[in-house]
C-alpha positions as CSV (number, residue, x, y, z in Angstrom):
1,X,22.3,-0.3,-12.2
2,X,19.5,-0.7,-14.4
3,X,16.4,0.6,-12.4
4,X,13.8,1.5,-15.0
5,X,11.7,-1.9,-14.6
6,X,12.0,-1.6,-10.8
7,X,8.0,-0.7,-10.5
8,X,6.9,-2.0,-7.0
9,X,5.4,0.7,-4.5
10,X,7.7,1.6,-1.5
11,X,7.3,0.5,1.9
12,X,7.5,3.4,4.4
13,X,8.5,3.5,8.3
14,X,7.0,4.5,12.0
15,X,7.2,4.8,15.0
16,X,5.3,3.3,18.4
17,X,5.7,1.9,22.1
18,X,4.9,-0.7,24.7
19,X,2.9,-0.2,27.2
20,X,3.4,-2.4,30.2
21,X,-0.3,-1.6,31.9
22,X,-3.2,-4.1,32.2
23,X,-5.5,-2.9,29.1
24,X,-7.9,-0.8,31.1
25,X,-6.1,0.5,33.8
26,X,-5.3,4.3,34.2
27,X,-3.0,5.1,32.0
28,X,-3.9,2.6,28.8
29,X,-3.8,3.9,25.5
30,X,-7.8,4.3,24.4
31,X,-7.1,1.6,21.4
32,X,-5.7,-0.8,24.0
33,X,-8.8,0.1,26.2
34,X,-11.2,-0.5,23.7
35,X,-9.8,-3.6,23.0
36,X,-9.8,-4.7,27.1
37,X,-13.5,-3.9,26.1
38,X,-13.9,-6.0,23.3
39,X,-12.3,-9.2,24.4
40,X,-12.1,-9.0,28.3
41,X,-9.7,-11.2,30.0
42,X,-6.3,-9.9,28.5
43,X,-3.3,-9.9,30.7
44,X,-0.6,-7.7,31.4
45,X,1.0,-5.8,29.0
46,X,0.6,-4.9,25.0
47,X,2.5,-3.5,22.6
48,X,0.7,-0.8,20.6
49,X,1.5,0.2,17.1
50,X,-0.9,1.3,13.9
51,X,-3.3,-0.6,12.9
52,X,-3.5,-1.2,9.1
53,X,-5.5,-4.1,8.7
54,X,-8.6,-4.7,11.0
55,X,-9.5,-8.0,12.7
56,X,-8.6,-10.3,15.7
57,X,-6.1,-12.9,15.4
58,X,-4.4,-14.6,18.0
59,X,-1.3,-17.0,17.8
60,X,2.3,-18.1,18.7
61,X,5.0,-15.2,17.7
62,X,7.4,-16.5,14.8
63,X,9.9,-14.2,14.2
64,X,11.0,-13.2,10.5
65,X,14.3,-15.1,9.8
66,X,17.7,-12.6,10.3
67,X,19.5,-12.4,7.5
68,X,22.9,-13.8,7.9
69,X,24.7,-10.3,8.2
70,X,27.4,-8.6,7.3
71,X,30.3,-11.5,6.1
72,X,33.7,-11.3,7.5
73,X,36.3,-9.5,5.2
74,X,38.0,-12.4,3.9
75,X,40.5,-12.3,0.8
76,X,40.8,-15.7,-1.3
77,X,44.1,-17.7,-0.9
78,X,47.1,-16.4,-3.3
79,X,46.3,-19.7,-5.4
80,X,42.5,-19.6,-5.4
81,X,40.8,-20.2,-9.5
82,X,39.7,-16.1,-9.7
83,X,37.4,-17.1,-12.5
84,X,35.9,-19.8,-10.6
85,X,35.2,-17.7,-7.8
86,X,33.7,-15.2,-9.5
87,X,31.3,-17.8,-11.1
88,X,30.2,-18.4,-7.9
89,X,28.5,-14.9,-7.4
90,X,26.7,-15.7,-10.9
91,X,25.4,-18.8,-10.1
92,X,24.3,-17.1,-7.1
93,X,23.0,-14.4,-8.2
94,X,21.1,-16.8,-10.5
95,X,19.4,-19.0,-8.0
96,X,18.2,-16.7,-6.2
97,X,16.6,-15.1,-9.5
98,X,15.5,-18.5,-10.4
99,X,14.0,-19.2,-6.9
100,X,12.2,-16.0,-6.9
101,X,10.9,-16.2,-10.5
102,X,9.3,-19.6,-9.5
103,X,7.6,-18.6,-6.3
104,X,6.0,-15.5,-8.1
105,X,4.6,-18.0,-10.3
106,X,2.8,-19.3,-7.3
107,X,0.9,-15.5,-6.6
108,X,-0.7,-13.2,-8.6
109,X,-1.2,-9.2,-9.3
110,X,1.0,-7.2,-7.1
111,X,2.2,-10.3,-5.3
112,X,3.6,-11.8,-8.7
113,X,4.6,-8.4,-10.0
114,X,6.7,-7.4,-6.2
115,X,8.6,-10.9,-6.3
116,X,9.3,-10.4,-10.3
117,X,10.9,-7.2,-9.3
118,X,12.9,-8.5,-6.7
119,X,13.9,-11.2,-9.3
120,X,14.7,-8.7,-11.9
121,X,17.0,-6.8,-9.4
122,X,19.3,-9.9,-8.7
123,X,19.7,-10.8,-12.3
124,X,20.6,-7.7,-13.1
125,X,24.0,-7.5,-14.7
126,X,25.5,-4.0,-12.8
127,X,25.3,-5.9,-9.5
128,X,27.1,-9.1,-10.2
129,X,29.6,-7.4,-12.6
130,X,30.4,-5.0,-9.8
131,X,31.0,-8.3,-7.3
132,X,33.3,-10.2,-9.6
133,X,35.5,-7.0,-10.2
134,X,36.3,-7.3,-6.5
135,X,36.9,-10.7,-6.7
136,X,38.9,-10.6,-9.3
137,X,40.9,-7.5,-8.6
138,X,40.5,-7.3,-5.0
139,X,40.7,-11.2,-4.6
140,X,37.5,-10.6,-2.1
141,X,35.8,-13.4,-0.9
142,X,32.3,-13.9,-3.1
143,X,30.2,-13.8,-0.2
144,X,32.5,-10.3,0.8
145,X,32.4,-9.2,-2.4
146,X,28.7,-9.4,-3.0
147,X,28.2,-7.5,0.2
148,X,30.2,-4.2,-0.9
149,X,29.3,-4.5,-4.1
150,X,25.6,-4.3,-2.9
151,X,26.0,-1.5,-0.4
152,X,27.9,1.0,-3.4
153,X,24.6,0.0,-5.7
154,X,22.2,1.2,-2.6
155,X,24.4,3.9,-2.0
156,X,24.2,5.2,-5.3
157,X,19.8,4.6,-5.4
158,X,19.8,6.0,-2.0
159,X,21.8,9.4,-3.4
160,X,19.2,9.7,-6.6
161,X,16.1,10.2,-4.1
162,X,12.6,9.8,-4.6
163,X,11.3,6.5,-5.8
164,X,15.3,5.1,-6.6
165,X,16.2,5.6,-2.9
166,X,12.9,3.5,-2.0
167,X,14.6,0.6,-4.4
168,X,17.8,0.5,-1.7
169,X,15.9,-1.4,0.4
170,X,15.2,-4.4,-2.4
171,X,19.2,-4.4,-3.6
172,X,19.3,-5.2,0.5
173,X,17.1,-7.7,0.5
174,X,18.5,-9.2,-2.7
175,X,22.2,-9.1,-0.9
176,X,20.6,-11.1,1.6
177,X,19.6,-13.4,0.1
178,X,22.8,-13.7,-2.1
179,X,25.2,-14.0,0.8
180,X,22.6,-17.2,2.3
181,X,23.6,-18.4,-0.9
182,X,27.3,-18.1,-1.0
183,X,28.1,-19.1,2.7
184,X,25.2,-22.1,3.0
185,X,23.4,-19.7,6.0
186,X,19.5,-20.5,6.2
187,X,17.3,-17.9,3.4
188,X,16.1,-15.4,5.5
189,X,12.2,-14.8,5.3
190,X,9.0,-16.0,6.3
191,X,9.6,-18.8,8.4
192,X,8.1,-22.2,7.8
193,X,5.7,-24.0,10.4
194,X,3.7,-26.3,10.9
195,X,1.0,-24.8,12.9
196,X,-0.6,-20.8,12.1
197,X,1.7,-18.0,13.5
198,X,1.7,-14.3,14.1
199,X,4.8,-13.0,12.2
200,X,6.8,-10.6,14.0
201,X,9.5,-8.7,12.2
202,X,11.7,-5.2,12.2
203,X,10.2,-4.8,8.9
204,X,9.1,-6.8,5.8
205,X,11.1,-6.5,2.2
206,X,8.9,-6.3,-0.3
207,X,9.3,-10.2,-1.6
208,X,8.8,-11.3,1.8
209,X,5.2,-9.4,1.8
210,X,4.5,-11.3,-1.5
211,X,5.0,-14.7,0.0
212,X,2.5,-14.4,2.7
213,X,0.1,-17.2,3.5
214,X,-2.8,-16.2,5.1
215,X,-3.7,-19.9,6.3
216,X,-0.3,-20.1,7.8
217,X,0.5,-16.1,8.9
218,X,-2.5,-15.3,11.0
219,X,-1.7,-11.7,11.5
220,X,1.5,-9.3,11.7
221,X,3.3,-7.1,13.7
222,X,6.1,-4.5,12.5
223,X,8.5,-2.3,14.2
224,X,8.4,0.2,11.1
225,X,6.0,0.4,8.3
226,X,3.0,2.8,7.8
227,X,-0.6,2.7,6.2
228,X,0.8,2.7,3.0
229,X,3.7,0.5,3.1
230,X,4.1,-2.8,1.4
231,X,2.9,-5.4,5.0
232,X,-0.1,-2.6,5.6
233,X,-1.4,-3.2,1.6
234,X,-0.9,-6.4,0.9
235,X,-2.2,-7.3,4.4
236,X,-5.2,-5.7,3.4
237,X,-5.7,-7.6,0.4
238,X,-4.9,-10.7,2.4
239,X,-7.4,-10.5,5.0
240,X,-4.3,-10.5,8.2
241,X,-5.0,-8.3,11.0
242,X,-1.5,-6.0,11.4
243,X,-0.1,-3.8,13.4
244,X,2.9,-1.5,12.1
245,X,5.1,1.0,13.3
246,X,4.7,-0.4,16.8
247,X,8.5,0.2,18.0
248,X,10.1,-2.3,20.2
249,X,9.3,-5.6,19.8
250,X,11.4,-7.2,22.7
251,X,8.4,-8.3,24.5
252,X,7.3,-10.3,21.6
253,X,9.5,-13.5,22.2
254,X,9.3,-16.6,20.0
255,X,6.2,-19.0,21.0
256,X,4.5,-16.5,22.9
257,X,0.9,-16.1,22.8
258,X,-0.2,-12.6,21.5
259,X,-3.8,-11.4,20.4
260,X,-3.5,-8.6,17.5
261,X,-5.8,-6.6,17.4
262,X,-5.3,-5.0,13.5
263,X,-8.0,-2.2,14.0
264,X,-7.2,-0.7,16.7
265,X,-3.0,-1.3,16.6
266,X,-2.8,-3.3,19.9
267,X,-1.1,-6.5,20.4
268,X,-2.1,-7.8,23.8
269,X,0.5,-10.2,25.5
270,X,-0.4,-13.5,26.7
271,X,-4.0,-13.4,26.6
272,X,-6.1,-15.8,28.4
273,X,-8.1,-18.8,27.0
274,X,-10.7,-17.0,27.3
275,X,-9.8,-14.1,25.3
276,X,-8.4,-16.1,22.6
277,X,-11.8,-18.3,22.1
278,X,-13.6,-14.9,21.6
279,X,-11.6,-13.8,19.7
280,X,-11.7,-16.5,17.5
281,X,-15.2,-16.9,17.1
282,X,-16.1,-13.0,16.2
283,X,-12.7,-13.4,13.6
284,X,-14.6,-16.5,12.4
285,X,-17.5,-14.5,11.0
286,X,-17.8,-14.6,7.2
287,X,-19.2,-11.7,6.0
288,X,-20.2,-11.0,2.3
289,X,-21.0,-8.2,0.2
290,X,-24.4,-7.5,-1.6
291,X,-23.2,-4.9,-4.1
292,X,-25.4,-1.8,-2.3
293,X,-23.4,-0.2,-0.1
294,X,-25.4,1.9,2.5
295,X,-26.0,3.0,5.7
296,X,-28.5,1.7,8.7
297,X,-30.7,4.5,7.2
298,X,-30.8,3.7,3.3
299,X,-28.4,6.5,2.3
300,X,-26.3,4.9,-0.5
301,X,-22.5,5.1,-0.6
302,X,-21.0,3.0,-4.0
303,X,-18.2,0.3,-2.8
304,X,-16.1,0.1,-5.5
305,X,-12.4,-1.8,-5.8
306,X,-8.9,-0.1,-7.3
307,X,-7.4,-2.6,-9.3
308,X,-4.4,-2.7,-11.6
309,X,-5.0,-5.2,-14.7
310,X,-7.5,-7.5,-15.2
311,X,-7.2,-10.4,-12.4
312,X,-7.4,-7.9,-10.2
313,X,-10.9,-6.6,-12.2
314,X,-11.9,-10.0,-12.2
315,X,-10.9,-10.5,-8.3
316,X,-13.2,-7.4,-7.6
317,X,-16.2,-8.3,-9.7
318,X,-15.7,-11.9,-7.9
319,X,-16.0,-9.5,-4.2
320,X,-19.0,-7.5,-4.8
321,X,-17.8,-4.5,-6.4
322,X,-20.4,-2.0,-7.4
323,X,-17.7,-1.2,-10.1
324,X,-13.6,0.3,-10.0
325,X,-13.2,3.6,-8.5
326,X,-9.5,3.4,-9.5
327,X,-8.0,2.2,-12.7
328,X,-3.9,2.2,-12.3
329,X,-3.6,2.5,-15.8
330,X,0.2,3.0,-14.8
331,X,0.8,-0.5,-13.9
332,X,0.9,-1.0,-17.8
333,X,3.5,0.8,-18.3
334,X,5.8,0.0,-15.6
335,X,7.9,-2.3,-17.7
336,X,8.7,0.1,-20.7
337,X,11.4,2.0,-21.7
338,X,9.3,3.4,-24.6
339,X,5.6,4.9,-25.1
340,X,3.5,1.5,-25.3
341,X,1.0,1.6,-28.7
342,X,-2.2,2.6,-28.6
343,X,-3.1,-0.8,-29.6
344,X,-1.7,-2.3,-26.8
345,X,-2.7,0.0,-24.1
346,X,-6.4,-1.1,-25.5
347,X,-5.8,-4.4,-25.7
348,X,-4.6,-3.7,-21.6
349,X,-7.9,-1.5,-21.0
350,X,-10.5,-3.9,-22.6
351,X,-10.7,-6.6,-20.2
352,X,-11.0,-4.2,-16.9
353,X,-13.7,-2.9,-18.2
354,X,-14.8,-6.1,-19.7
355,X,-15.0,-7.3,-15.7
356,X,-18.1,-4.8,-15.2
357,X,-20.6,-4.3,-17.9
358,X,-23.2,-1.8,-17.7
359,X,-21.2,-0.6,-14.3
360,X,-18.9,2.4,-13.5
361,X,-15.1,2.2,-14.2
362,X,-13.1,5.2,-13.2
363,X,-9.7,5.2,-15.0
364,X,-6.9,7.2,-13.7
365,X,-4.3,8.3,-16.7
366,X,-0.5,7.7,-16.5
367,X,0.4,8.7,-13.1
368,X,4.1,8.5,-13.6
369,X,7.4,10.7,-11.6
370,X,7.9,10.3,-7.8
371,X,7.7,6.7,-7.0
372,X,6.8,5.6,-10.5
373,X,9.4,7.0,-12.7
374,X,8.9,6.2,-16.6
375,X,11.5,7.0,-19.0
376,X,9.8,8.6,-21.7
377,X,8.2,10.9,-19.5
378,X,10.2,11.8,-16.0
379,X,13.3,12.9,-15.2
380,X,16.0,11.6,-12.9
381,X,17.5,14.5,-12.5
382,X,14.5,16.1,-10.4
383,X,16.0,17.2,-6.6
384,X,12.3,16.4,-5.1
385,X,10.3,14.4,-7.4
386,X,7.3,14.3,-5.2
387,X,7.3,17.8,-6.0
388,X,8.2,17.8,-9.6
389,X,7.0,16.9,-12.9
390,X,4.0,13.9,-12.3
391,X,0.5,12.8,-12.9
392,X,-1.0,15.3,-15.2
393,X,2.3,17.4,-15.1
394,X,4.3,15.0,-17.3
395,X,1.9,16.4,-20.3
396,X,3.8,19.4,-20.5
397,X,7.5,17.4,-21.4
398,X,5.1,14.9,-23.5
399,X,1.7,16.2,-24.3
400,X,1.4,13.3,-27.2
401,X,1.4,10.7,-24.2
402,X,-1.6,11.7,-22.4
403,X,-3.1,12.5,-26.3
404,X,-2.6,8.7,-27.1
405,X,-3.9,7.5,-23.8
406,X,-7.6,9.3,-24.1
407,X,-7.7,8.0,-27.3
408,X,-6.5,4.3,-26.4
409,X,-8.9,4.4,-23.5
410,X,-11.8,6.1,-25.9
411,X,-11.6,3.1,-28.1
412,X,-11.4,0.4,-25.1
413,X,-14.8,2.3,-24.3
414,X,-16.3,1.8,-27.4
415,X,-15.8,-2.0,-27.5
416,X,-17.0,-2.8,-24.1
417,X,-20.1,-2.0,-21.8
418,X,-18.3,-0.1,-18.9
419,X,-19.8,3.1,-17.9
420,X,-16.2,4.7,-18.5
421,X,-14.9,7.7,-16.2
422,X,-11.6,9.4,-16.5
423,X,-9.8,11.5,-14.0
424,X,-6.3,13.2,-14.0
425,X,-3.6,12.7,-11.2
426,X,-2.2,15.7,-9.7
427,X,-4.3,18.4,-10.6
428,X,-3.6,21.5,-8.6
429,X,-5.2,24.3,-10.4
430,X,-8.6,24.7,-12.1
431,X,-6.8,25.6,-15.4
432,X,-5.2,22.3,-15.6
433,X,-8.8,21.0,-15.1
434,X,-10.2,23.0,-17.8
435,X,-7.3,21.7,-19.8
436,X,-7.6,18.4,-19.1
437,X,-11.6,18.0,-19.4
438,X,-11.4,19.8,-22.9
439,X,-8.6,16.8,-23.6
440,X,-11.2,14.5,-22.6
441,X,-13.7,16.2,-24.9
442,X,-12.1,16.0,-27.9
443,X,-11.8,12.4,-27.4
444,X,-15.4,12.0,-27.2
445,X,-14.9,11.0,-22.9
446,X,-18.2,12.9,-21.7
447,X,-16.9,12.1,-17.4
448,X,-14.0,13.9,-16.8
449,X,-12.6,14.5,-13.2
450,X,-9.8,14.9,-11.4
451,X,-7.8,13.4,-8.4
452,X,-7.8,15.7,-5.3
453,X,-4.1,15.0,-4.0
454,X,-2.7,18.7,-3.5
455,X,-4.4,20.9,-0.7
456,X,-4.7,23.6,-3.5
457,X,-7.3,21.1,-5.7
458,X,-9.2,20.6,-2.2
459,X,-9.3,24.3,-1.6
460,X,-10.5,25.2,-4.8
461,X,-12.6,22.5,-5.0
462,X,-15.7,24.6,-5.8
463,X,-14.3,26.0,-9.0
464,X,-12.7,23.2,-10.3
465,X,-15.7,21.4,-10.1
466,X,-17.6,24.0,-11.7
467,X,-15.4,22.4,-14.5
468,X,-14.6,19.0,-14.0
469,X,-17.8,16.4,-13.5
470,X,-16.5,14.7,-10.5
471,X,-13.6,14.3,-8.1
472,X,-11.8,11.3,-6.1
473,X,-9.5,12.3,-3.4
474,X,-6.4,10.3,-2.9
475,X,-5.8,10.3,0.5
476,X,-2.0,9.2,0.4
477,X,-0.6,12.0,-1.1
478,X,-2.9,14.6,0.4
479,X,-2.0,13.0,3.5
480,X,2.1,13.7,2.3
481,X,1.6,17.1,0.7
482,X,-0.5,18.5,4.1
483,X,2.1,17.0,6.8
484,X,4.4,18.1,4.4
485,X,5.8,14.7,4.8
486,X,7.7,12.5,2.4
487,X,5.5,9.2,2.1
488,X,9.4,7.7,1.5
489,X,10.9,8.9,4.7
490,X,10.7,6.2,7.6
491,X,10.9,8.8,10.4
492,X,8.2,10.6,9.4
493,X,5.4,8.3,8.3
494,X,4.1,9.1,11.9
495,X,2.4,11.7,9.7
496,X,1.6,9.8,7.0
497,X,-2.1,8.5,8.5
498,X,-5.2,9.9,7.1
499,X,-6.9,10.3,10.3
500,X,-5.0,14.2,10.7
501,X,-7.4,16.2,11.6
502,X,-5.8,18.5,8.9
503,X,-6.4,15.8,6.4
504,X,-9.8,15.2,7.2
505,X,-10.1,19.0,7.0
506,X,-9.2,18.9,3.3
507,X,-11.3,16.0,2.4
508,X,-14.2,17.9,4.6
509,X,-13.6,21.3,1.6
510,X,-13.6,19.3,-0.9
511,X,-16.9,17.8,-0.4
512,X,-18.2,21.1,0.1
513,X,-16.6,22.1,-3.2
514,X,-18.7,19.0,-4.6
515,X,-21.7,19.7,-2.5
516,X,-21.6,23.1,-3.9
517,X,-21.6,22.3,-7.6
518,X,-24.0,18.9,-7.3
519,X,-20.9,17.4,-8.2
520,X,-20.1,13.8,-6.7
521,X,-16.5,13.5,-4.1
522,X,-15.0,10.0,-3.9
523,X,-12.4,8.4,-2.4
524,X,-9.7,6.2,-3.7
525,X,-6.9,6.6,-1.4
526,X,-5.9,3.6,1.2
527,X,-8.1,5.6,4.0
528,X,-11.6,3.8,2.2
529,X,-9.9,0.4,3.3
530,X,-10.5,1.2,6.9
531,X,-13.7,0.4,8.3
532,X,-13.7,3.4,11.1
533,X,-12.7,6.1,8.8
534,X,-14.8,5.5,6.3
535,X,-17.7,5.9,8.5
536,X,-16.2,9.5,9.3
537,X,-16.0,10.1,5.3
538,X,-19.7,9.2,4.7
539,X,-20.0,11.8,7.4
540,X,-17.6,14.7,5.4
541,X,-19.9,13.7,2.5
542,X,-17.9,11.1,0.5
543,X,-19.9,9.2,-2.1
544,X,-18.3,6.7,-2.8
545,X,-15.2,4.6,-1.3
546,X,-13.2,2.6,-3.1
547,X,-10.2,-0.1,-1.8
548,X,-8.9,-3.6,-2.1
549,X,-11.6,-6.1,-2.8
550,X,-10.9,-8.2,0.6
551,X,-12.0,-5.0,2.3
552,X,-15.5,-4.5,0.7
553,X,-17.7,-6.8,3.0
554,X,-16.0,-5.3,6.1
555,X,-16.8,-1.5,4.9
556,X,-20.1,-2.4,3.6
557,X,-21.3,-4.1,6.8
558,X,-19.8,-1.2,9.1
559,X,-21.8,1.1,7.4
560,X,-25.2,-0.6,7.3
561,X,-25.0,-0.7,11.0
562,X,-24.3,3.4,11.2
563,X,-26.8,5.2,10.3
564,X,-25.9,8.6,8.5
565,X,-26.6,11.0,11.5
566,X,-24.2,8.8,13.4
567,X,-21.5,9.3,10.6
568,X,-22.2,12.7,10.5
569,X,-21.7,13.3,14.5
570,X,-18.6,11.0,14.3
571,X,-16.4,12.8,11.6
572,X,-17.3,16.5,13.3
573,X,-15.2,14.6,16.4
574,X,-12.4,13.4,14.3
575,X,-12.3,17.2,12.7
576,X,-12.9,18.4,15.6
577,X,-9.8,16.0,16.8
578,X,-6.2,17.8,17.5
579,X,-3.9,14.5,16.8
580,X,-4.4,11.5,14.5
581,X,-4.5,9.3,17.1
582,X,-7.2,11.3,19.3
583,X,-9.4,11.0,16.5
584,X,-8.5,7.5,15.9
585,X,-9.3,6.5,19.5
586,X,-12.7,8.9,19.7
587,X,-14.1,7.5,16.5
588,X,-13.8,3.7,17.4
589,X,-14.9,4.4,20.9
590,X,-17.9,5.9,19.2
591,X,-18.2,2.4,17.2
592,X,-19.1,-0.1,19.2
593,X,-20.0,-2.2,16.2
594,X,-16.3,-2.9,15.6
595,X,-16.0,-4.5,18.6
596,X,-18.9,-6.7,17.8
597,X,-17.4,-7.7,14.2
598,X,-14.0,-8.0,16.0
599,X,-12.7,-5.0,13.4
């Protein structure tokens, strides 16, 4: 199958319970507590999960449409037109394209480019070929035939690992949707109401994420998913409070009333008038940003945005953004086979930095291999990707890539305003720095830094940025490279939360690296996103946090309610933590502001 344009990020898996106490009895969780706390009144019973993305909403459950299953194995009458039945699987195969390609014309930025993936995988050739062979040799049923022929394709992503196995879980979704097709069953997905819902669902495929409404789907509750799955991003950007990885869902019937509470991962069960009317009113609250980021004591921490081309620049600028912490300069690449011109990558660069004259843009160069495999290159052959040639790694198979790059983003530089930064992905040693900043040298780029995403970088942090001029920590990977956890592994991604103590124990050395060198630490990873933790990296001495645009007035108002001492005092207890969740639960019990804002 054809997989090189396949560039959406993959979703990931955990784990959770139910908890039948009232929320404050002995026994509760301290999330669920603090949400008893928040909005008194609840009743019996919640289901706890993660929470990804913070806020109150409160609602009916709808529950994600079921796919039709697995179709019967049928074989075609001895007489049956072979050729017309195969036809079927490409007309198929077709609409479902066709349908997809239309409602990513609806969204935008990773919304669009998700569903244009999704749309890519069911026109591809490899898949209906595969279904008509059956058909025609086998004398399968279409509906049949499409469902084997989809299960050998995952098979064979699933066997390449890494980022290819990830993809398994779209040629699912796009079987899905091709056997609704071929046997007239309803298109499984987002439901369609009336009335606002809380969407409850095993899981979310990545076209179904794109798709969301937020004036329809007031919040979101998972069985599997992490903080860095597809529902927990895109949530984000949306504004809907979720809750992932929370387990079973059999409490959460159709039309029952639930409350989700997205920052602290509770979902309370049939909540009283009383609750919901609260809850409402504090999820109600507009809040805006200024563009100063600070704390109740003055101390100034820059809210920036990542962003991925330029309507997502333009989305940030529109938020607030004190500038971009995180240029994907990967996402224009995604599509090629082949090395794209300098000229083009300029003519991609100009109009992000365009967005913020006179203001800081960080750019991140090509961070290709693992998840984001590019031809020209990565390798397929890799046995652990995550491990293997990536980020600043793939200059040593194609040192003339990253050469082009500095000088593409050089001249983007030159022909706009932006206060241009550059920093490498993957950097592990501080000779690869001192590589990497004489790179930037030659190219006449006077900021070079690095991305802190192997525990080795945030070790070493002092001497590598004796060499570098600043450093942004990306707290997804050094959240998979310290748990020694694949970010792609669903029964895992328990680990895969940035509140580990051991993570925040990295992040804490790599400030001091900074601290030690006058040297500024930011962060860029999904962690900033999250108004609680990023209270606790002020307080580990973070400089500057930068997310998703819909998250800046959140962040910025959480902070200019703490004042610095208090951030300080609050990350030594999440260090000082000896689970995730211990230090999840402390912190926000230490917040009481969240409870206020309904965060």
């Amino acid at each position: 199958m054809s997989t090189e344009q396949y560039g959406a990020s993959p979703d990931r898996a955990a784990t959770g319970f139910v908890a039948g106490a009232t929320a404050g009895e002995a026994g509760t969780a301290p999330g669920a507590a603090r949400t008893a706390a928040g909005v008194a009144g609840t009743a019996a019973g919640s289901v706890r999960g993660v929470g990804v993305s913070p806020g109150l909403a409160a609602g009916p459950v709808a529950r994600l449409a079921a796919p039709a299953g697995e179709p019967a194995i049928a074989r075609l009458a001895p007489d049956a037109d072979l050729d017309a039945e195969a036809a079927r699987v490409t007309a198929a195969a077709e609409q479902v394209a066709g349908d997809l390609t239309t409602a990513a014309a609806t969204v935008d930025g990773e919304r669009r480019e998700l569903l244009e993936t999704t749309a890519q995988m069911a026109a591809d050739p490899t898949l209906v070929r595969a279904a008509q062979q059956k058909v025609r040799e086998h004398h399968l049923d279409p509906a049949r035939a499409a469902w084997e022929a989809a299960g050998e394709v995952a098979d064979q992503l699933r066997a390449l690992g890494g980022y290819m196995a990830e993809r398994a879980r779209d040629v699912h979704d796009v079987r899905d949707r091709l056997i609704a097709v071929l046997t007239g069953a309803p298109m499984p997905g987002v439901p369609r109401r009336t009335d606002p819902f809380v969407l409850v669902a095993h899981d979310l495929a990545p076209a179904d994420t794109a798709l969301l409404d937020p004036t329809q789907v007031r919040g979101i509750v998972t069985a599997e998913g992490g903080p860095t799955s597809h529902t927990a991003i895109l949530a984000r950007a949306l504004g809907i409070p979720a809750v992932v990885g929370a387990g079973d869902l059999a409490a959460l019937t159709e039309g029952r009333q639930v409350l989700v509470d997205g920052g602290a991962g509770t979902v309370t069960l049939d909540p009283d008038d009383a609750t919901v009317r609260r809850a409402a009113e504090r999820a109600a609250r507009v809040r805006t940003f200024d563009g100063a980021g600070r704390t109740a004591d003055g101390h100034r921490v820059a809210l920036l945005a990542n962003v991925g081309d330029q309507a997502g620049a333009e989305a940030a600028a529109a938020a607030g953004a004190e500038g971009v912490g995180l240029f994907r300069t990967e996402f224009c690449f995604l599509d090629h086979t082949e090395e794209p011109s300098v000229e083009k990558q300029v003519a991609a660069y100009r109009p992000v930095l365009a967005a913020f004259p006179g203001r800081k843009v960080v750019v991140r160069t090509l961070d290709a291999g693992a998840d984001k495999p590019l031809p020209f290159v990565t390798a397929t052959e890799e046995v652990n990707p995550a491990l293997g040639v990536r980020g600043l790694r793939t200059a040593r198979r194609a040192p003339e890539v990253l050469d082009n790059q500095l000088e593409a983003i050089a001249q983007a530089a030159g022909a706009e305003d932006a206060e241009v930064w550059v920093m490498a992905p993957m950097v592990a040693t501080v000779a690869e720095t001192e590589e990497f900043v004489a790179a930037c040298t030659r190219h006449g780029l006077g900021m070079a830094g690095v991305m802190v995403e192997v525990p080795s970088a945030a070790l070493l942090a002092g001497p590598i940025l004796a060499r570098a001029h600043f450093a942004s920590i990306g707290t997804n990977d050094l959240t998979q490279y310290a748990m020694a956890a694949d970010r792609l592994l669903g029964s895992l991604a328990d680990l895969s939360d940035s509140w580990q103590p051991a993570v925040l124990r990295l992040i804490e050395a790599t400030c001091r690296g900074g601290a030690q060198q006058a040297r500024p630490v930011g962060v860029c990873g999904e962690a900033a996103a999250d108004p609680a933790l990023a209270v606790v990296l002020v307080g580990l001495g973070v400089s500057s946090l930068s997310m998703t645009p819909r998250a800046l007035a959140d962040v910025a108002a959480v902070l200019a309610a703490t004042d610095l001492e208090r951030c300080r005092e609050l990350a030594r207890v999440a260090v000082d933590a000896e689970s995730a969740q211990d230090a999840r639960d402390a912190v926000r019990a230490g917040l009481p502001v969240l409870t206020e804002m309904g965060l």
